[in-house]
C-alpha positions as CSV (number, residue, x, y, z in Angstrom):
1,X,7.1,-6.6,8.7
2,X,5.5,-3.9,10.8
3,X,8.5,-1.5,9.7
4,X,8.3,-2.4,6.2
5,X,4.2,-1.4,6.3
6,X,5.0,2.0,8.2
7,X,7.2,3.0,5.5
8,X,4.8,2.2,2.6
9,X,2.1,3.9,4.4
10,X,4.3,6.9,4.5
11,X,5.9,6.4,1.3
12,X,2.0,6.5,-0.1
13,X,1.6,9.9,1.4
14,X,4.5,11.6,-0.2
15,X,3.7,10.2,-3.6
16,X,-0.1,11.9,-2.9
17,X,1.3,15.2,-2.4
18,X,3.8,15.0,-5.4
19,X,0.8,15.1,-7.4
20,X,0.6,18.5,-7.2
21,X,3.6,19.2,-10.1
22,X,1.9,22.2,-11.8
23,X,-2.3,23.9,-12.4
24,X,-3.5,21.0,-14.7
25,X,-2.1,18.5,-12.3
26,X,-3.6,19.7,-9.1
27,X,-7.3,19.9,-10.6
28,X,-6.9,16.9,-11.6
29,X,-5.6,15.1,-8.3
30,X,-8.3,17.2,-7.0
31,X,-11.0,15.8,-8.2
32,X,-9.7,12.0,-8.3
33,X,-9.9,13.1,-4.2
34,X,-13.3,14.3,-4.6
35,X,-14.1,10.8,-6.8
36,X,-12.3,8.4,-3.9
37,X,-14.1,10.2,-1.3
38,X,-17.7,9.6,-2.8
39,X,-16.1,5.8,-3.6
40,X,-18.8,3.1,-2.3
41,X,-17.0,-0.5,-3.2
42,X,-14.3,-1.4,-5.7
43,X,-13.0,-4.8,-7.5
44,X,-9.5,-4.9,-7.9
45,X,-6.5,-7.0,-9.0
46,X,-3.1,-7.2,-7.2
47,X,0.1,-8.5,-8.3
48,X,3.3,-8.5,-6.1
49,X,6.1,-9.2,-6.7
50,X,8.9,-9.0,-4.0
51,X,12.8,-10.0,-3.4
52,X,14.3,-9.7,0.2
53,X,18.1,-10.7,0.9
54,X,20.0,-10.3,3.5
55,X,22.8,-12.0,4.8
56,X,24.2,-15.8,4.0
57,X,22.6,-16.8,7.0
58,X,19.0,-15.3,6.1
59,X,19.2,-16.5,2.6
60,X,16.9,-14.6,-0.2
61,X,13.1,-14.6,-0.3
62,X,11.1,-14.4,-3.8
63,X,7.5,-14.0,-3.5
64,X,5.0,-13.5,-5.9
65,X,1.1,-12.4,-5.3
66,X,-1.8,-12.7,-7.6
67,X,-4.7,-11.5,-5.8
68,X,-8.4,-10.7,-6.1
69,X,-10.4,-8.2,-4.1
70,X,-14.0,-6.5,-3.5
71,X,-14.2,-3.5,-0.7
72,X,-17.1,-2.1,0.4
73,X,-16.1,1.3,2.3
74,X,-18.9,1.5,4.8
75,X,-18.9,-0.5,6.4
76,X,-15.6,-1.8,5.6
77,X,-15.8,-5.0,4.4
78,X,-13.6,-7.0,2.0
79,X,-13.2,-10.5,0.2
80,X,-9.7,-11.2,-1.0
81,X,-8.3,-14.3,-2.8
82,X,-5.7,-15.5,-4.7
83,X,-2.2,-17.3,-4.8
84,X,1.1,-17.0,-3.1
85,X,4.3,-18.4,-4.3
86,X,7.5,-18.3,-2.2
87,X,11.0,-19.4,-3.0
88,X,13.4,-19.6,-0.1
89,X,16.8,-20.4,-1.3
90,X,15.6,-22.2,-4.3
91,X,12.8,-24.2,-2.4
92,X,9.3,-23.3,-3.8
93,X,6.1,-23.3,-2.2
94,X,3.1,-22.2,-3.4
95,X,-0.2,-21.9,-1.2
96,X,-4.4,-20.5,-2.0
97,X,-5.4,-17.5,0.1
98,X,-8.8,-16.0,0.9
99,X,-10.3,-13.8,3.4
100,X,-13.4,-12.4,4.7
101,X,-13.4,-9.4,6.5
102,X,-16.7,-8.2,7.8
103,X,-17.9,-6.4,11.2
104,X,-18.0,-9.8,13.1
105,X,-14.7,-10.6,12.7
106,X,-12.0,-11.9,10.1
107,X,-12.1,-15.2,8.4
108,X,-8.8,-16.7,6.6
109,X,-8.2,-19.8,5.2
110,X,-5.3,-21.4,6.0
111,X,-4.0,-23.6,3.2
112,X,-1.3,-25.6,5.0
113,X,-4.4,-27.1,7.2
114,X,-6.8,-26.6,4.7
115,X,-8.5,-25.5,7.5
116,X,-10.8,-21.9,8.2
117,X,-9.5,-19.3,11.3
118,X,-11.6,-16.6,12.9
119,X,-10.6,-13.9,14.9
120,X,-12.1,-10.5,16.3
121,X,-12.2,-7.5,13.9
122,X,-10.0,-4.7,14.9
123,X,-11.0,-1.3,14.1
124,X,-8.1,0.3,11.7
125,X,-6.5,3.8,12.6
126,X,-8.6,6.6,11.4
127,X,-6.4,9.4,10.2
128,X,-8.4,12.2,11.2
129,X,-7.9,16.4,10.6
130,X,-5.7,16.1,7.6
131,X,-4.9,18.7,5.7
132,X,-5.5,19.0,1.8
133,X,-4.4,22.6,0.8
134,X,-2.4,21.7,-1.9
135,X,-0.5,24.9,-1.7
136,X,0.8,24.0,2.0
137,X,2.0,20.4,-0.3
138,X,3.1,22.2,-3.2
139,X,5.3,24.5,-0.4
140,X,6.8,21.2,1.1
141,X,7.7,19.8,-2.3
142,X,8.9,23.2,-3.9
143,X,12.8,21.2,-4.3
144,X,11.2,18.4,-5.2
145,X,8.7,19.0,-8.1
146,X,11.3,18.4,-10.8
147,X,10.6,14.3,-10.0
148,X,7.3,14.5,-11.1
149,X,5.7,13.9,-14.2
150,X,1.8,14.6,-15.2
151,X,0.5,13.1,-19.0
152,X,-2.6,12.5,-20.4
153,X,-2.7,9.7,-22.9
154,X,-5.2,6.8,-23.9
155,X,-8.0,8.6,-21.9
156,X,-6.3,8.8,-18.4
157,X,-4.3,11.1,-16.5
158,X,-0.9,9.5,-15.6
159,X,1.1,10.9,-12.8
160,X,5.0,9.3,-12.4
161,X,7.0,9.8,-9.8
162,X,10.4,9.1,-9.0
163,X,13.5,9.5,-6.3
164,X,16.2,8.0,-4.2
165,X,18.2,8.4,-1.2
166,X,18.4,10.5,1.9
167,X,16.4,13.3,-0.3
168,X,13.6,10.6,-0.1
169,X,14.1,10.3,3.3
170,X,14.0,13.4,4.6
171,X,10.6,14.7,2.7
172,X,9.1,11.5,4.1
173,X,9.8,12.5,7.6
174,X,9.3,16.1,7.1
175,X,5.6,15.1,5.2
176,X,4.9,12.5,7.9
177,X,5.2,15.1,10.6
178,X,3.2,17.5,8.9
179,X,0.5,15.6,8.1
180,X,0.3,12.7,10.0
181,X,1.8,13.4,13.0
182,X,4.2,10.8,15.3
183,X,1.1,9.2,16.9
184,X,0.4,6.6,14.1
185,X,3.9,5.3,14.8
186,X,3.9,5.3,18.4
187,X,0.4,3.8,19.1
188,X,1.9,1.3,16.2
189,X,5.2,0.4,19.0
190,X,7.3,2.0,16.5
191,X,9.2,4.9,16.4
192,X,9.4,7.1,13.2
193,X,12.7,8.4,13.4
194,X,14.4,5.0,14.4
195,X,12.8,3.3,11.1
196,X,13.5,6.4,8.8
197,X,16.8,6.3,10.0
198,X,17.6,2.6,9.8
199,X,16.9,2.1,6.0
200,X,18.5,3.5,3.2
201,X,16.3,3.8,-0.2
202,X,17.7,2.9,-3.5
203,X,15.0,3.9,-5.5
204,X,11.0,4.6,-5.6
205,X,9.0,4.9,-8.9
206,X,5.1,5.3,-8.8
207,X,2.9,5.7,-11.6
208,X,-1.1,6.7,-10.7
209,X,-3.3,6.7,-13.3
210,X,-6.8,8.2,-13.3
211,X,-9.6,7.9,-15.6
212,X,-9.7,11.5,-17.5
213,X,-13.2,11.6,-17.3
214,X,-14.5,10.4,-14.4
215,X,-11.5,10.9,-11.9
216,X,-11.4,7.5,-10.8
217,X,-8.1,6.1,-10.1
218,X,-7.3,3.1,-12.9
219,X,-4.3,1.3,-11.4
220,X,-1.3,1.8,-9.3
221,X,2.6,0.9,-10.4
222,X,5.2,1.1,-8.1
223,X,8.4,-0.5,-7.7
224,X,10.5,0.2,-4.2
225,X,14.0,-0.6,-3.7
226,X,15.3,-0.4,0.2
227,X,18.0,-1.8,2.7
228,X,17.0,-1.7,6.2
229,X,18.7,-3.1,9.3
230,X,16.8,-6.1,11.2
231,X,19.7,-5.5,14.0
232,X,21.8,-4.1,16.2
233,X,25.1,-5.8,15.0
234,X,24.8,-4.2,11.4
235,X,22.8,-7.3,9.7
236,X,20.7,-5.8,6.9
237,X,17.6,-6.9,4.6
238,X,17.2,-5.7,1.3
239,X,14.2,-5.8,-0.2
240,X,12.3,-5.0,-3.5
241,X,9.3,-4.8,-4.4
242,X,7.1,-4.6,-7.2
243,X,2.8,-3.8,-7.3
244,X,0.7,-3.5,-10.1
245,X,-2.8,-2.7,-8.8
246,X,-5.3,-2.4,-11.3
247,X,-9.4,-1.3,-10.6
248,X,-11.3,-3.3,-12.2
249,X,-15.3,-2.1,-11.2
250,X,-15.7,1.0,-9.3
251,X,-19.2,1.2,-7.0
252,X,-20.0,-2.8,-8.8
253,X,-20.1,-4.4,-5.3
254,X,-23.2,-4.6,-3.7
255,X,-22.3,-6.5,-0.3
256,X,-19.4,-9.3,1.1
257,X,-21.2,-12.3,2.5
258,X,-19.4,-14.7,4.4
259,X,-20.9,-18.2,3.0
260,X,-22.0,-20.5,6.0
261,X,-20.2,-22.8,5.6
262,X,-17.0,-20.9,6.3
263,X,-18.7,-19.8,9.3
264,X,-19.6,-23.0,10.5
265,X,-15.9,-24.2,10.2
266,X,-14.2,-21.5,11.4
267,X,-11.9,-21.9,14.3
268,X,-11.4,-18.9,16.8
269,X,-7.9,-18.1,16.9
């Protein structure tokens, strides 16, 4: 699972600096930085869908997600809740999730004990120094602009973007490199080039859209198609997934309180 995060985290990134297809479309991503950078809290809700096969012996996966969430930027805190439903070779099981994540620590509930964990809050990787200048993006994604799409329609800016292959592949490394650097990898266990090269993408489709007025982002699509191998004899998983992300309040949150009695429960992990 850590490999398939490191990709989408990278993935993300490329899809950022493809937003940058022509003039209108880089004021425009522009400011929705400006906006998310003066962003205080946000509601949001999350589906997922996602399929992973691999072979006979692993059987296939279906998951679906249909989640809740309030964020508070600083400091970071976040209530999330919702349900999960997995299907593992035609057995179904469906479970309630909820977490608390506040500068004490992390509170989940665990459904199959109907019971509350805690454990210590770990500070998340700040990517620091990164450069914006979207000319030095626009120069990295000169063979690659013809993939992206920029509309305005029903009061928001829409931005689609699409690709498949070692083409993908490559940019993501060469972006990753540029702008992030190795280190989020490494300090992650992980080598970069080791997971590039072990997956192979179908396809990638993305669609931001952003409110034409305000800059705020509005929702997220994005549907990822991969294979990557799990080991050394050649065994691969296949996975796709589907995320529709939509922002439902932007600066509506006022603060994430853990309710005593989940305190009181709580079990250190």
């Amino acid at each position: 699972m850590r490999k398939i995060t490191l990709l989408f985290i990278a993935l993300f990134m490329v899809f950022l600096a493809a937003c940058g297809d022509s003039e209108e479309a880089q004021d425009v991503y522009q400011k929705a930085v400006e906006a998310g950078e003066k962003l205080e809290s946000a509601e949001m809700d999350m589906k997922i869908s996602q399929t992973m096969e691999g072979a006979p012996e692993m059987g296939e996966m279906v998951m679906d997600m249909d989640m809740q969430a309030s964020i508070l930027m600083d400091p970071l805190a976040m209530h999330q809740k919702g349900t999960m439903n997995i299907e593992i070779d035609g057995m179904p099981v469906t479970s309630e999730s909820e977490m608390y994540m506040v500068e004490d620590g992390i509170y989940m509930f665990d459904s199959a004990n109907q019971a509350w964990l805690k454990m210590d809050a770990s500070m998340a990787e700040e990517l620091s120094g990164m450069d914006q200048d979207p000319t030095e993006q626009l120069a990295m994604l000169e063979s690659f602009m013809d993939d992206v799409e920029f509309s305005e329609e029903d009061g928001q800016y829409i931005f689609k973007f699409s690709g498949e292959g070692d083409e993908l592949i490559e940019f993501t490394q060469q972006y990753v490199e540029e702008y992030l650097g190795t280190g989020i990898f490494a300090e992650a266990g992980a080598d970069m080039n080791e997971i590039l090269d072990s997956m192979t993408i179908h396809s990638i489709d993305y669609e931001i859209r952003i409110d034409n007025k305000t800059y705020d982002t509005k929702s997220v699509i994005s549907n990822l198609d991969f294979e990557i191998a799990v080991d050394e004899e050649g065994n691969t998983m296949r996975m796709n997934q589907e995320m529709n992300a939509a922002y439902t309040g932007i600066n509506t949150v006022d603060s994430i309180e853990v309710p005593q009695e989940v305190i009181d429960a709580a079990q250190d992990m």
